[in-house]
N, C-alpha and C positions, 0 to 999 in steps of 0.2 A: 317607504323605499329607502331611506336615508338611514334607518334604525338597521336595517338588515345590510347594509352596507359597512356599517360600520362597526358589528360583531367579527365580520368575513374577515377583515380589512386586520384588524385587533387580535385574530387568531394568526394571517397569515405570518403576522409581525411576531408573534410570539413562536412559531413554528422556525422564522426565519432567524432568531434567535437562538432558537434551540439547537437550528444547524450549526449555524455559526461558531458555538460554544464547543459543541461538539467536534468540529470541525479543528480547531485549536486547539484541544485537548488531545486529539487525535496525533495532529501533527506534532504536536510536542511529547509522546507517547513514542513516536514511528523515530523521532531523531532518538533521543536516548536508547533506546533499542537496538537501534543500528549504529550508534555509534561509540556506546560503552556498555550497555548491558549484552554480555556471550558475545564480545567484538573478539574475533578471533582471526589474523593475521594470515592469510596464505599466498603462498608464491614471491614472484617478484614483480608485480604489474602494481602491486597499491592494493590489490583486491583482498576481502575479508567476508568470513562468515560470521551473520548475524541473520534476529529473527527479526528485523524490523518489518520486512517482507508481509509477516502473517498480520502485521496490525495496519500497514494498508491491505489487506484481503479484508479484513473486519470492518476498517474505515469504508470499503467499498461496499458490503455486505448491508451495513448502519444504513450510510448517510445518501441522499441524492446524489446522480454522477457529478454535476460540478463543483459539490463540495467533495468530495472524496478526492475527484484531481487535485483540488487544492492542497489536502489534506497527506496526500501524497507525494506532488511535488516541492511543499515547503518542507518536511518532514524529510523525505531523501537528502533535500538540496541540504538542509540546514546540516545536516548528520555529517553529507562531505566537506563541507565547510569548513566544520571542525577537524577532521579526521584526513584527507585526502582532497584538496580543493581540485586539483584537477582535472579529477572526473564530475565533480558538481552539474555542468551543463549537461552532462549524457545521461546524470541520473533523472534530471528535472523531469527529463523528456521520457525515457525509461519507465520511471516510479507510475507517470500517467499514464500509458499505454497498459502497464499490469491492470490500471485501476477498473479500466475500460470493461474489461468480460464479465465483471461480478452484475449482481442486481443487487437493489435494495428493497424490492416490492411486495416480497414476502412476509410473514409475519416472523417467517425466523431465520438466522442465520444460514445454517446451514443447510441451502438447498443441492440439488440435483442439477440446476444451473452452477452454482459457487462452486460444487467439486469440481465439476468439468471447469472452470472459471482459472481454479487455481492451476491446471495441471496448463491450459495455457498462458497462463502471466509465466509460468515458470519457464514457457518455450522463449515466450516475449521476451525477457531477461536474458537469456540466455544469446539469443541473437542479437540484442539490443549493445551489452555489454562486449561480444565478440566486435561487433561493426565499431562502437565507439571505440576500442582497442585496436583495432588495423588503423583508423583515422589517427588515433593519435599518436603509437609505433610506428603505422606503417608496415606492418610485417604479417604474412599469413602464418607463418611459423606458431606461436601461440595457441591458435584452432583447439585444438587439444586441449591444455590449460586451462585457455580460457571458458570453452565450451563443461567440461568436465566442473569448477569450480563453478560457476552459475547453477548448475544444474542441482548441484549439491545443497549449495544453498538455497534456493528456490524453493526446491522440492523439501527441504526438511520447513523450512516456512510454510508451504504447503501443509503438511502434518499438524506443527505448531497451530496452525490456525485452525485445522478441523477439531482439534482436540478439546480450544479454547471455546469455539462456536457452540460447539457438542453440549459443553458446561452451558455456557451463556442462557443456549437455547433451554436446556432443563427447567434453568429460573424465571424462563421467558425475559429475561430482560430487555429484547427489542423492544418490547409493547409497551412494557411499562416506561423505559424511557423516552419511546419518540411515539 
């Protein structure tokens, strides 16, 4: 009993390694992305188009949900950090809520849950980024703007990411890496 416990025990630890690893490379993937690879400047709120978006959809795709949150909210947060601290606490919150619709249970990225997954992170965003922009202006006024520039973004993260999973999935790389 004690032999078969300690294969289990020895696997889990190397799986929970694997997330972990994975988890961090994610995150550190999802900040650069969004906050200097295609960081592109619009309006006057701080807000900006990037694809950081489509690599938490993949983080969430990949990894178990509670590392994908992770993976997600350090990854957003760290990006605003750098780039617009201000909004950093609505992205934290934000970044995880997208992470939330994907699965990872499949053998391949890109399912029939993920598509439907991404078109709502992209709603999520969208009202996420509106509400934390009234609390912090204060103003209904923006509605527009702001709704319009999320959606933009989102939805081409959207894209980005099926295009990227599409690939991935060819070479099967889910399998072979976790």
């Amino acid at each position: 009993m004690t032999t078969r416990t300690l294969p289990q025990t020895g696997e889990k630890r190397e799986n929970k390694l694997k997330y972990l690893t994975l988890t961090g490379l994610m995150a550190a993937m999802i900040t650069l992305m969004t906050a200097y690879i295609c960081h592109i400047p619009t309006g006057i709120n701080g807000g900006y188009i990037h694809f950081g978006d489509s690599l938490i959809y993949l983080a969430a795709a990949l990894l178990p949900t509670p590392y994908a949150l992770a993976a997600a909210a350090i990854g957003g947060g760290l990006a605003d950090l750098l780039t617009s601290p201000l909004w950093m606490p609505a992205t934290i919150v934000i970044k995880m809520l997208i992470a939330l619709p994907f699965t990872c249970k499949s053998t391949k990225i890109i399912t029939p849950r993920n598509v439907t997954a991404s078109v709502i992170a992209c709603i999520l965003s969208s009202i996420g980024y509106f509400i934390a922009e009234y609390l912090i202006f204060g103003t209904w006024a923006a509605l527009i703007a702001s709704i319009s520039g999320s959606l933009i973004q989102s939805g081409g993260s959207a894209v980005f990411f099926i295009i990227i999973g599409l690939a991935l999935d060819k070479t099967h790389m889910k399998t072979k890496l976790l």
